[in-house]
TITOR-62085 format. One line per 10 residues: number of its first residue (from 1); their letters; for each residue x, y, z of C-alpha. Coordinates in steps of 0.05 Angstrom, whole numbers. Example, Ala and Ser with C-alpha at 12.3 -4.5 7.8 and 13.67 -1.06 7.14 Angstrom:
1> AS> 246/-90/156 | 273/-21/143
This chain:
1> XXXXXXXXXX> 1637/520/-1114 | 1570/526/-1091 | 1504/493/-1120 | 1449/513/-1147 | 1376/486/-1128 | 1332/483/-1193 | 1282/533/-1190 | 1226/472/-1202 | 1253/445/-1140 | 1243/509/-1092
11> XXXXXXXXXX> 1175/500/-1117 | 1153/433/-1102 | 1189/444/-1031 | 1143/507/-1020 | 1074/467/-1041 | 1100/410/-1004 | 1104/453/-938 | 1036/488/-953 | 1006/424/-959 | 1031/405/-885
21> XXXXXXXXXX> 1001/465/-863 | 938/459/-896 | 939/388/-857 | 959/412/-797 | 908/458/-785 | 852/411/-808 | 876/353/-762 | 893/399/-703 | 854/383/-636 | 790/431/-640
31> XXXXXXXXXX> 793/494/-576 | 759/463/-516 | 701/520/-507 | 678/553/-442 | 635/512/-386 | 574/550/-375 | 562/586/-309 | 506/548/-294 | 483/478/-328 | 415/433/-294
41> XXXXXXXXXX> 392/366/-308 | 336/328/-278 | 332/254/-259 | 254/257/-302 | 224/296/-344 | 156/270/-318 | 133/251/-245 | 73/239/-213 | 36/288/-165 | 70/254/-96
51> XXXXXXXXXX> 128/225/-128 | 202/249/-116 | 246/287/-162 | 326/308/-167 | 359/373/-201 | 430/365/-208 | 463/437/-214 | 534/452/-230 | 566/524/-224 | 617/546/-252
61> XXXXXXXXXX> 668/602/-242 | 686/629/-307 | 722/698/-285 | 787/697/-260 | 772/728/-197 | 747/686/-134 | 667/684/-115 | 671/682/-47 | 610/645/-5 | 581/614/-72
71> XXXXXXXXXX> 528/572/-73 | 480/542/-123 | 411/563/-128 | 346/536/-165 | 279/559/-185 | 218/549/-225 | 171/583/-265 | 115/604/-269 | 100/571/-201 | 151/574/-146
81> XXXXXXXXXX> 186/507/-131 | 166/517/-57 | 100/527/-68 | 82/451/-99 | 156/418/-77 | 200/404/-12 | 273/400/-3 | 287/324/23 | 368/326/1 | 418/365/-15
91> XXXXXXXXXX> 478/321/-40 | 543/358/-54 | 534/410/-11 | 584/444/35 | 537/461/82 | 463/459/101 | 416/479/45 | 359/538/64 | 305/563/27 | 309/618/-24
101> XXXXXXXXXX> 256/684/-5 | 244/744/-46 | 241/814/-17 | 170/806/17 | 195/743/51 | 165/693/8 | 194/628/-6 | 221/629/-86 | 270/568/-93 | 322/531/-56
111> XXXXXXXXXX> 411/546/-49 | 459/506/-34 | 531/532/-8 | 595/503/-40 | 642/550/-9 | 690/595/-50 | 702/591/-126 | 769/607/-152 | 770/619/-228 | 758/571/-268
121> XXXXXXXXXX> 728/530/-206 | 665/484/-209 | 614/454/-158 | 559/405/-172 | 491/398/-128 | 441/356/-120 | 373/384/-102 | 330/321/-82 | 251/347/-77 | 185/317/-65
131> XXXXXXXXXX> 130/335/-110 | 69/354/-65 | 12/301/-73 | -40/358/-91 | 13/396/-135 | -37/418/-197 | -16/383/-260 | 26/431/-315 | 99/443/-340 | 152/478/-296
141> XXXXXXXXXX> 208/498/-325 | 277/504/-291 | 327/562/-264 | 386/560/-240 | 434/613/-223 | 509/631/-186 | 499/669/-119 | 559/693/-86 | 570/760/-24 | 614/785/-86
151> XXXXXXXXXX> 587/758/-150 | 513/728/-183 | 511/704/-252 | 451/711/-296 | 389/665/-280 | 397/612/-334 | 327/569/-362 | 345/493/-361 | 298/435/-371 | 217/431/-362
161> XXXXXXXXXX> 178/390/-309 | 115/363/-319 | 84/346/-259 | 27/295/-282 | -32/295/-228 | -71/228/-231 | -111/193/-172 | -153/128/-176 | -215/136/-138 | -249/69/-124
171> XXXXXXXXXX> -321/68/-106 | -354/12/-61 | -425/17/-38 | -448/-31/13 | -521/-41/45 | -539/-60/118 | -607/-77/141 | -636/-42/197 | -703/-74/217 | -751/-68/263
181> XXXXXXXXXX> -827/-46/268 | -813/31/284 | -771/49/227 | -742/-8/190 | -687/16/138 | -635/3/96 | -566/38/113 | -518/54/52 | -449/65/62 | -399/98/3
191> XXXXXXXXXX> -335/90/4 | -281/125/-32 | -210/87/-33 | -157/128/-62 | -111/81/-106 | -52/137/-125 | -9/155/-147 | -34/225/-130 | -79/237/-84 | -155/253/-92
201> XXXXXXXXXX> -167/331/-75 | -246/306/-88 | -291/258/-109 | -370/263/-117 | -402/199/-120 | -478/196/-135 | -520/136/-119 | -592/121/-160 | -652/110/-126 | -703/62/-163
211> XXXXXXXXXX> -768/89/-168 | -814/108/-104 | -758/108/-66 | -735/171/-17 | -672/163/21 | -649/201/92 | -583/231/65 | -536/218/130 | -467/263/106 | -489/265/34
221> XXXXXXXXXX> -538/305/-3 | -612/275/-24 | -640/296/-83 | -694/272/-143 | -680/210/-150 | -608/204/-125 | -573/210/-59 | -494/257/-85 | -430/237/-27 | -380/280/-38
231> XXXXXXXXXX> -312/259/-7 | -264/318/5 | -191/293/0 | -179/220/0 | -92/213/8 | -68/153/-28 | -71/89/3 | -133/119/50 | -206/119/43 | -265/161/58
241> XXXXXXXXXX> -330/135/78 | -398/169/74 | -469/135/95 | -543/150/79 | -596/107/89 | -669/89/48 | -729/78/92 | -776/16/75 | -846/15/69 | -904/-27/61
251> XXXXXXXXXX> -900/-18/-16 | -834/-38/-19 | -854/-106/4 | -834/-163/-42 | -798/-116/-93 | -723/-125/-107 | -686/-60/-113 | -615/-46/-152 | -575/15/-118 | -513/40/-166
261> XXXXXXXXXX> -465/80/-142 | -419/115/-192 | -361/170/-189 | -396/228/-223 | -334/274/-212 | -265/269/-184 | -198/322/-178 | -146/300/-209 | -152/259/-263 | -177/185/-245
271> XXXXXXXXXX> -136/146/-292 | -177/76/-275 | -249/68/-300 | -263/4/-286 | -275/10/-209 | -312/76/-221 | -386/39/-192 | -411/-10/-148 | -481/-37/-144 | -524/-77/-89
281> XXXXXXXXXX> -584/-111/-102 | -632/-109/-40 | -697/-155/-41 | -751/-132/19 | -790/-195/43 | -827/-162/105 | -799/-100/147 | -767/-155/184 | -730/-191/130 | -683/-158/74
291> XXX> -631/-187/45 | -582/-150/2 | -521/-174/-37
């Protein structure tokens, strides 16, 4: 004879197996989504005018046909990475990396080849660049795209350089005696030592005269009062001198005399203010002895 199950027990065995359903689909291992086509990173967010820089890239297949010759490329905008940047390295690579050039020829970014992409196929690159030491301070922000003979992707925005553009321009003035009977004079000379970690695209340094004084300006400009050196650019780790000199008179005779020099202006930024002047102090005790320290 067969049994029966109690209809209270059909029950419970249905809520019991809902329940393990429920579970099951709460505990179940979440759907791994899509790689994107393209994905960048960069070593810093921040460099230095001079400093280096790498862009890691990685492309991605995501069709399920094959991109034949692919290759990884990279931008900026609004300025063009080749204008302000050079390609030093190119690791991960299949082959040498070449410059990118829009229809008129003009350089617009940098590829790199990584050979054919099946479906579901990646490639990562790494774009090593050198920042320009005049590159002009401001944010660039990142493209990368998926280049292929049969295939490109979409250009895809990834993350922002700033390229910070700062250059310590140290002043030094120094004085020479020249003395004689003809012409005796005091020769100045300025000089400019660039510091980093840009480098200076210009300096102006302006020196004061003290009263009754005239100078001969040399490679600098003379004016009321003031003798204005300007230096042009000065690379890091370099300097640029400029001279003028102040002639010496009978009046001047027994007077000491402070010259100041001081950076009045400077491209980029000058980050350093306490080597912005230098001063000499210049005592005339006939027009054949001046001493100056």
């Amino acid at each position: 004879m067969r049994s029966l199950r109690h209809p209270l027990a059909v029950v419970a065995t249905a809520v019991m197996l809902a329940v393990t359903v429920v579970a099951s689909s709460l505990f179940a291992a979440p759907a791994l989504a899509d790689p994107p086509e393209v994905a960048l990173s960069l070593s810093s967010a921040q460099v230095q005018a001079g400093d280096p820089v790498t862009v890691t890239v990685t492309v991605t297949n995501v069709h399920s046909f094959t991109v034949l010759n692919a290759a990884a490329r990279v931008f900026t905008a609004p300025a063009a990475l080749p204008s302000y940047a050079t390609l030093t390295g190119c690791a991960g690579a299949a082959g040498p990396c070449t410059t990118v050039t829009d229809g008129g020829g003009t350089p617009v970014g940098f590829q790199a080849p990584v050979g054919a992409l099946s479906g579901g196929a990646s490639a990562t690159v790494t774009f090593t660049l050198s920042v320009a030491p005049d590159a002009a301070p401001g944010e660039r922000t990142f493209q990368g795209e998926l280049r292929g003979s049969n295939y490109a992707s979409e250009l895809v925005t990834g993350p922002v350089l700033t390229v910070l553009a700062e250059a310590d321009a140290a002043v030094a003035l120094t004085a020479t005696p020249r003395l004689g009977l003809l012409v005796p004079r005091i020769e100045f000379k300025v000089r400019v030592t660039g510091n980093g970690p840009g480098a200076v695209r210009d300096a102006t340094v302006t020196t004061t005269l003290p009263a009754g004084l005239t100078a001969s300006p040399g490679d600098c400009a003379a004016g009321q009062g003031a003798v204005t050196c300007a230096t042009g650019t000065v690379p890091a780790g370099s300097s640029v001198t400029r001279t003028f000199s102040v002639p010496l008179g009978l009046l001047t005779i027994g007077v000491p005399y402070t010259f100041t020099a001081t950076r009045t202006a400077s491209d980029p930024v000058d980050p350093v203010s306490a080597n912005d002047s230098d001063r000499v102090r210049c005592t005339v005790v006939s027009v054949v002895l001046v001493t100056c320290d």
